[in-house]
Backbone as a printed PyTorch tensor [residue, N CA C, xyz], in Angstrom:
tensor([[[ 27.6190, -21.7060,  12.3270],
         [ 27.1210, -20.3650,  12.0610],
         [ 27.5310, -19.9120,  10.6650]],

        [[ 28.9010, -19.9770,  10.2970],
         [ 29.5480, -19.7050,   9.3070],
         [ 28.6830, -20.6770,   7.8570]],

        [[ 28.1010, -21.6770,   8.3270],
         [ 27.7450, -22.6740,   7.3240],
         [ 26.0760, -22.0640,   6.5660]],

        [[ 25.3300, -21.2110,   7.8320],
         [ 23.8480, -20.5720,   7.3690],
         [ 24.0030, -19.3940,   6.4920]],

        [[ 25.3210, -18.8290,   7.0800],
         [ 25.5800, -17.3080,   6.2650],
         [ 25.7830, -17.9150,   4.8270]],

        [[ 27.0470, -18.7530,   4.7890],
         [ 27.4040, -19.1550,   3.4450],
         [ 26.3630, -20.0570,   2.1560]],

        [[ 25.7020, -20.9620,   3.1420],
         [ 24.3100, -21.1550,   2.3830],
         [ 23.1730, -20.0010,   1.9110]],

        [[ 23.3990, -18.9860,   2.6010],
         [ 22.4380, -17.7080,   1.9760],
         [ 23.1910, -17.2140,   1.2200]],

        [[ 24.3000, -17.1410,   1.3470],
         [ 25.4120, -16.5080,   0.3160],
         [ 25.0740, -17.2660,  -1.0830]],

        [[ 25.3280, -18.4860,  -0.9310],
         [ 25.1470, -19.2300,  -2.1280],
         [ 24.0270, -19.1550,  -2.9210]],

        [[ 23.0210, -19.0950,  -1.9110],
         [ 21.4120, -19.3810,  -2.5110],
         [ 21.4010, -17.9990,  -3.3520]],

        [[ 21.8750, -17.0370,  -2.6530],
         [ 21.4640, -15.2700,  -3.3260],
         [ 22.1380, -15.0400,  -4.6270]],

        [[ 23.7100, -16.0180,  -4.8060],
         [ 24.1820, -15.9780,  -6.2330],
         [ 24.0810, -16.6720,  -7.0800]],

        [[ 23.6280, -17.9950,  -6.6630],
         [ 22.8940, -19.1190,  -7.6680],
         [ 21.5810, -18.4680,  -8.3060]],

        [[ 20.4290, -18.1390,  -7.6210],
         [ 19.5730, -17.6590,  -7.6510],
         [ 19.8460, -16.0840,  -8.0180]],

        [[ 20.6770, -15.6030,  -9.4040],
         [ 20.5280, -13.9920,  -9.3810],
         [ 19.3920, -13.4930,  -9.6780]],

        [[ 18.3440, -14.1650, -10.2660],
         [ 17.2740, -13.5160, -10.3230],
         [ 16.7080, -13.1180,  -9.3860]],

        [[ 17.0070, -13.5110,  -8.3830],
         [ 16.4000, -13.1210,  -6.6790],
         [ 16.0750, -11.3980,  -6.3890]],

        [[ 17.5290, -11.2920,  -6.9850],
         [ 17.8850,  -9.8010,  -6.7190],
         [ 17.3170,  -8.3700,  -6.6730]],

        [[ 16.2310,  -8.2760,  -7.8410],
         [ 14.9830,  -7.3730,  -7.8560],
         [ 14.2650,  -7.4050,  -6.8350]],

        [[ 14.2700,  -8.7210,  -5.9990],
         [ 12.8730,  -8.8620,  -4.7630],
         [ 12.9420,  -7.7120,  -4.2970]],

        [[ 14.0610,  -7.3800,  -3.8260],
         [ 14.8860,  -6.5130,  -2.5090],
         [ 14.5190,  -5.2160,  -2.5590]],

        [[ 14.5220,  -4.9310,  -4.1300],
         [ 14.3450,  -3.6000,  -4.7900],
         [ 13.0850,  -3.5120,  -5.0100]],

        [[ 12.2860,  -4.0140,  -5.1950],
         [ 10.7840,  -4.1160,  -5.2180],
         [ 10.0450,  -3.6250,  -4.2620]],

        [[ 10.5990,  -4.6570,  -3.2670],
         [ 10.0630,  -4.6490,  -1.9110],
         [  9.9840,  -3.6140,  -1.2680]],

        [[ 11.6850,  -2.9140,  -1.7400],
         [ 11.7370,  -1.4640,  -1.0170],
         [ 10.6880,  -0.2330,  -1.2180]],

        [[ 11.1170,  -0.2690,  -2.9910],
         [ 10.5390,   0.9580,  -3.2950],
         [  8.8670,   1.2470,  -3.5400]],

        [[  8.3520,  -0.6740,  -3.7670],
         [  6.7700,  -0.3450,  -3.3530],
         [  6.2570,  -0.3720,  -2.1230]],

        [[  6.7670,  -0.8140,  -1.1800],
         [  6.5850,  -0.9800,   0.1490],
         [  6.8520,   0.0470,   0.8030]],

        [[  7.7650,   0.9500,   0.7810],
         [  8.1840,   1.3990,   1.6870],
         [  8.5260,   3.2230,   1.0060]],

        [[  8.9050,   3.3620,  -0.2100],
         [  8.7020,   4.8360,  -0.7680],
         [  7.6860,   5.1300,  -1.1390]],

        [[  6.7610,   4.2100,  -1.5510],
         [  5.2380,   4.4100,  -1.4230],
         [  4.5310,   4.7790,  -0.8160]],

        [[  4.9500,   4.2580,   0.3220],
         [  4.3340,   4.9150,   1.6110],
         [  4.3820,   6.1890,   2.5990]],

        [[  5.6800,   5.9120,   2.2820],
         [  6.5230,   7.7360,   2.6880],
         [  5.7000,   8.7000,   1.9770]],

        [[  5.3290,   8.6340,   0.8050],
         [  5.2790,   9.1000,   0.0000],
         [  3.4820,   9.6160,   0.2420]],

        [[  2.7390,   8.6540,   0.3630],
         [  1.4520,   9.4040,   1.2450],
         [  1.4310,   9.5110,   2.3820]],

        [[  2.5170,   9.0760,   3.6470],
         [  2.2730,  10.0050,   4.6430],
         [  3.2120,  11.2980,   4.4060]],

        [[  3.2210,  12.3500,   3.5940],
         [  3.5190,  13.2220,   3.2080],
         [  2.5520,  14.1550,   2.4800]],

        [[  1.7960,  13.2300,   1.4980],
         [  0.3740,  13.3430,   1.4610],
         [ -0.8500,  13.7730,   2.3200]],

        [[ -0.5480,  12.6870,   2.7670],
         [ -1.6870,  12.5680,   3.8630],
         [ -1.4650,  13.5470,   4.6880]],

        [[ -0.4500,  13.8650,   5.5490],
         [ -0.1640,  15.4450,   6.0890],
         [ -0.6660,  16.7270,   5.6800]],

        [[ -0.4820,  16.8650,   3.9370],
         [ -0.8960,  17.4810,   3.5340],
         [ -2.3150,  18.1930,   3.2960]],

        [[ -3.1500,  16.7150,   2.6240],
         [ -4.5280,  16.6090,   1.9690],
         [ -5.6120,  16.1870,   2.2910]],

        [[ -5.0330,  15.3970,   4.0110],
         [ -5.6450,  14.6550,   4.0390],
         [ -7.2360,  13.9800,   3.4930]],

        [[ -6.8550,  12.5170,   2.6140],
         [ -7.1750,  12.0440,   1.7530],
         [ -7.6080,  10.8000,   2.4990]],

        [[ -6.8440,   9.8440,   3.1150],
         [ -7.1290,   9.0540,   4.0960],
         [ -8.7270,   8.6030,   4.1130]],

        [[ -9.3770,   8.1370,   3.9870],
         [-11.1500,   7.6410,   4.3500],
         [-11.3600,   5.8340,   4.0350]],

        [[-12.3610,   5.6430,   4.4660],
         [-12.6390,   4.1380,   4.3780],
         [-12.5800,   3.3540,   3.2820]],

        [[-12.4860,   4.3060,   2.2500],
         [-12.5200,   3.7420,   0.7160],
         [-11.0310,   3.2760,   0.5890]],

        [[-10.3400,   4.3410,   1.0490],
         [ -9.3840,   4.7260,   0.5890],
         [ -8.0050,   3.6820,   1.1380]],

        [[ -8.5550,   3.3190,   2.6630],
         [ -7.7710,   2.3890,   3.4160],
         [ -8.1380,   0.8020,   2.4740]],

        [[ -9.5660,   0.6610,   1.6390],
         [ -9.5830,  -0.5700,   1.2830],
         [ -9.0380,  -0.8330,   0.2490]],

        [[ -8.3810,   0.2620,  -0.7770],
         [ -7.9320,   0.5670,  -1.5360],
         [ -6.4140,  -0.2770,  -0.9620]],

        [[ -5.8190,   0.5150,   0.0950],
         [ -4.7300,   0.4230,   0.9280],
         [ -4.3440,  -1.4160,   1.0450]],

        [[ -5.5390,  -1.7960,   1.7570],
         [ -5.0570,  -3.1670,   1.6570],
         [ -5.2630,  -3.9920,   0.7600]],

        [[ -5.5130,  -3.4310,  -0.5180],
         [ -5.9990,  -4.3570,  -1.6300],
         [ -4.3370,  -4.1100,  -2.0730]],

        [[ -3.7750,  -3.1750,  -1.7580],
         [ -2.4780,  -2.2450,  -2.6880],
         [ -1.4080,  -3.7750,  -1.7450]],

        [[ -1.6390,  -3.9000,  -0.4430],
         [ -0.6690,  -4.5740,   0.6810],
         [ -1.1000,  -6.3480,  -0.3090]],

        [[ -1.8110,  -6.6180,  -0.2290],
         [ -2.0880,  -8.1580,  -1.0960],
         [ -1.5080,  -8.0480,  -2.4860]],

        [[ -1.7290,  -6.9920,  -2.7940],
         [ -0.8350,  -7.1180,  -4.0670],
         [  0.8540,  -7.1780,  -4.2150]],

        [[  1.1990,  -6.0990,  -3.1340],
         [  2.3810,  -6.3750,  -3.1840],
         [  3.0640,  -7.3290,  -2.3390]],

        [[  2.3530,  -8.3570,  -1.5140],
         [  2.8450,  -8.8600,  -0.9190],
         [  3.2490, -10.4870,  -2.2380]],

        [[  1.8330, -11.0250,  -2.6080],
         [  1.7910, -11.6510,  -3.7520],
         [  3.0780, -11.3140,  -4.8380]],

        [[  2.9680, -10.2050,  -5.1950],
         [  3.7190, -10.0460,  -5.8990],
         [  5.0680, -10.0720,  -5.6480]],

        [[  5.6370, -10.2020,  -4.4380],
         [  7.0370, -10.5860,  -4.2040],
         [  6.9570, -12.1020,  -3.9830]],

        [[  5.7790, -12.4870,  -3.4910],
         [  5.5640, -13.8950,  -3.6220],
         [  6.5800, -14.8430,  -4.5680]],

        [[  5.3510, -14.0740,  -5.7720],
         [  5.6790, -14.6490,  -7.2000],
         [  6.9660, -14.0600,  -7.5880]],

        [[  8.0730, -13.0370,  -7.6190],
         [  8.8250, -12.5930,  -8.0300],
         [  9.9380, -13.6780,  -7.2500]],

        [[  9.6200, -14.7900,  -6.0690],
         [ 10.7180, -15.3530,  -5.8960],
         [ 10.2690, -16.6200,  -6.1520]],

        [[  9.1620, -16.7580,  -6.2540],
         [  8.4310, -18.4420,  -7.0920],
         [  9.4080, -18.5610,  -8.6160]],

        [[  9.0720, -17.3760,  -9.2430],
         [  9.7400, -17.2650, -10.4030],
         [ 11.1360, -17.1970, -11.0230]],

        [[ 11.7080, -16.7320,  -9.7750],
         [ 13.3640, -16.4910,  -9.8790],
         [ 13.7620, -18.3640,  -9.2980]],

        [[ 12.8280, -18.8970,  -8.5210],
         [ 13.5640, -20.1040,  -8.4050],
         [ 13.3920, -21.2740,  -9.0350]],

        [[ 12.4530, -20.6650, -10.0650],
         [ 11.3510, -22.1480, -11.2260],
         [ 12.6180, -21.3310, -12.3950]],

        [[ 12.8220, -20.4070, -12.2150],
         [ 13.7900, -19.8700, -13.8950],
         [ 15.6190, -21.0370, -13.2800]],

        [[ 15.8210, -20.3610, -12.2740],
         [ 17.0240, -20.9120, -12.1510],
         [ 17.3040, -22.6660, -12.4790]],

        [[ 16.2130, -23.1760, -11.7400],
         [ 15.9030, -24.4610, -11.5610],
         [ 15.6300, -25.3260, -12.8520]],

        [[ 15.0550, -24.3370, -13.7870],
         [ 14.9400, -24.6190, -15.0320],
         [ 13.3610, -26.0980, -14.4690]],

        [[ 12.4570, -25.4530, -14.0700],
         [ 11.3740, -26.5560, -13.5960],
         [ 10.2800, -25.9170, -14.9850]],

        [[  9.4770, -27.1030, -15.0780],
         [  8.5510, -26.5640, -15.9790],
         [  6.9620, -26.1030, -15.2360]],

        [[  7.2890, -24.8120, -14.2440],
         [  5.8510, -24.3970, -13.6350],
         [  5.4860, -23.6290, -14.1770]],

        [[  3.6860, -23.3400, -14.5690],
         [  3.5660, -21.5070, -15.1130],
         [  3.1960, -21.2200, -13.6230]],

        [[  4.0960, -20.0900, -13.5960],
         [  3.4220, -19.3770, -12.5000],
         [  3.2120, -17.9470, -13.2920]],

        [[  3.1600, -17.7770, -14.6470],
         [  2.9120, -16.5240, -14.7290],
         [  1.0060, -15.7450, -14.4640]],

        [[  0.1040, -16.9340, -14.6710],
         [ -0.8440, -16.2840, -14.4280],
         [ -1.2510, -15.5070, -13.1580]],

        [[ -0.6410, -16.2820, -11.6040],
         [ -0.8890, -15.8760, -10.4160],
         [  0.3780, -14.2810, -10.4400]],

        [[  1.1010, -14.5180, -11.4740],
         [  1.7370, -13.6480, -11.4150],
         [  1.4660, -11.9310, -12.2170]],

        [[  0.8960, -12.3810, -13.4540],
         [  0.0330, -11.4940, -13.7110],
         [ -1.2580, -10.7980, -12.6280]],

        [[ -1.9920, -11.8590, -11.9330],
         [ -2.7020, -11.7840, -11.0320],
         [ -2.2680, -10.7920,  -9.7530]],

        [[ -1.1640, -10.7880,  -9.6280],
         [ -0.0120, -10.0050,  -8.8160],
         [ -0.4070,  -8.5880,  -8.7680]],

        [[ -0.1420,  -8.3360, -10.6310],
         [  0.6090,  -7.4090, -11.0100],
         [ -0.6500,  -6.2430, -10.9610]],

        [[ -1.1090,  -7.0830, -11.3190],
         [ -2.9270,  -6.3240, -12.0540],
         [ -3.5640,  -6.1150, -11.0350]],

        [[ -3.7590,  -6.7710,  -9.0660],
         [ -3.7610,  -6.4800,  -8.2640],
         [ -3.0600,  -4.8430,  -7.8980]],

        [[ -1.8860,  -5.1630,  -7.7510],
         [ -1.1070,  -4.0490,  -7.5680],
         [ -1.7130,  -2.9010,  -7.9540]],

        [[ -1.1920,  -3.0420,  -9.0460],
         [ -1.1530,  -1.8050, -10.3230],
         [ -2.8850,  -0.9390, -10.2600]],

        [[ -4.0300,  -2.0110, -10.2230],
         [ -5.2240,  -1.3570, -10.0840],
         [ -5.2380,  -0.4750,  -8.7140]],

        [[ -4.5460,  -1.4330,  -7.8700],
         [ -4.9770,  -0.6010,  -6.3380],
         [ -4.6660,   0.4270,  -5.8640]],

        [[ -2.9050,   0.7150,  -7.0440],
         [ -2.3450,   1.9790,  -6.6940],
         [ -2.9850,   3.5710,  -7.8250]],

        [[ -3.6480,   3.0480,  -9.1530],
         [ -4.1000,   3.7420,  -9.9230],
         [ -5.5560,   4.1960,  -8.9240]],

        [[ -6.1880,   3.3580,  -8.1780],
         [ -7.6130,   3.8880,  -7.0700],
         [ -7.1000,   4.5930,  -6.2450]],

        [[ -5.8660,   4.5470,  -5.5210],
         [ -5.0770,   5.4980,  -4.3220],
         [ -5.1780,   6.6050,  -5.1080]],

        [[ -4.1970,   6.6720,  -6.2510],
         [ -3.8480,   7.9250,  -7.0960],
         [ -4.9060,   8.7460,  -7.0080]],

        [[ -5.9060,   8.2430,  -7.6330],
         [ -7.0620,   8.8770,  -8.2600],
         [ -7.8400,   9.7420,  -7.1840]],

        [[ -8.0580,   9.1180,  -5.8090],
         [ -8.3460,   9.2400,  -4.3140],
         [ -7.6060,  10.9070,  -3.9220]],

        [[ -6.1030,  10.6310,  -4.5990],
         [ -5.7920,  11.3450,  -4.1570],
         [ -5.5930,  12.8560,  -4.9920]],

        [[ -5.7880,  12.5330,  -6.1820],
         [ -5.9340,  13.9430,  -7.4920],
         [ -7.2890,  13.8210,  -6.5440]],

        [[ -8.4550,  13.3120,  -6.8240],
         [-10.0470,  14.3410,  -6.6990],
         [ -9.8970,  14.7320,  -5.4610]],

        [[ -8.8450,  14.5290,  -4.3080],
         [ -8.6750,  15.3550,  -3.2390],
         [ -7.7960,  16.6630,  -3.3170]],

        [[ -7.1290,  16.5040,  -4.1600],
         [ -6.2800,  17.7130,  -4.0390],
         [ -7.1470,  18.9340,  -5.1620]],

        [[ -7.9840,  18.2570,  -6.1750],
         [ -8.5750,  19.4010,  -6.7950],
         [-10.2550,  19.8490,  -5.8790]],

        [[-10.2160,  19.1420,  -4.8650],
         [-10.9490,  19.2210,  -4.0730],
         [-10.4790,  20.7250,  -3.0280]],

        [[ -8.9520,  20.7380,  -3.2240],
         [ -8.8610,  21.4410,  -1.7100],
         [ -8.1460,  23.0110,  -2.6540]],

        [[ -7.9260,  22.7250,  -3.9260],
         [ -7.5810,  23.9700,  -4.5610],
         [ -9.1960,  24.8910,  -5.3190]]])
C-alpha cells in the first residue's frame, strides 16, 4: 500500500510540471461553473445554443488538461514530441467556447435591463 502512495509521491515531484493540472482543472472546471449557476439563477440564459456552447467549453477543457499532462511528462522526460499543436488546439477550443458563453450571457443581461 505504502509502495502506490510513494510512487505517486514520486511521480508528482519528479514531474513538477504536473502541478498547474490541479489548478486548472479546478478553477476552469469547477469556478466556472459556480459561477453560471449563479448566473443562470439570475438571467436565465441557459438555451440550446448555449448548452452547445457548454459542451464545446467541456472538450476543451478536458483536452486541455489532456495536453497540460502530455506536456509536463514529454518536458520532464526531455522526449522529442510536439505536442504543442493539439495543444494550441486545446486552448483555442477552450478560450472560443468560453468567449460564445460570455457573449450568450452580456446579450442576455442587456436583454433583461
Amino acid at each position: 500500500m505504502s509502495k502506490k502512495i510513494g510512487c505517486g509521491g514520486v511521480f508528482y515531484r519528479e514531474f513538477t510540471t504536473l502541478s498547474v493540472v490541479h489548478t486548472h482543472y479546478l478553477m476552469l472546471g469547477m469556478v466556472f461553473f459556480l459561477m453560471l449557476v449563479l448566473l443562470e439563477n439570475n438571467f436565465h440564459f441557459i438555451c440550446n445554443k448555449v448548452r452547445k456552447y457548454l459542451l464545446l467549453y467541456h472538450i476543451g477543457l478536458n483536452l486541455t488538461v489532456v495536453m497540460l499532462v502530455v506536456r509536463g511528462v514529454v518536458q520532464v522526460l526531455s522526449l522529442n514530441v510536439s505536442s504543442a499543436v493539439l495543444f494550441g488546439i486545446a486552448h483555442l477550443i477552450l478560450g472560443i467556447s468560453m468567449v460564445l458563453v460570455l457573449f450568450s450571457i452580456r446579450n442576455c443581461i442587456k436583454d433583461s435591463f
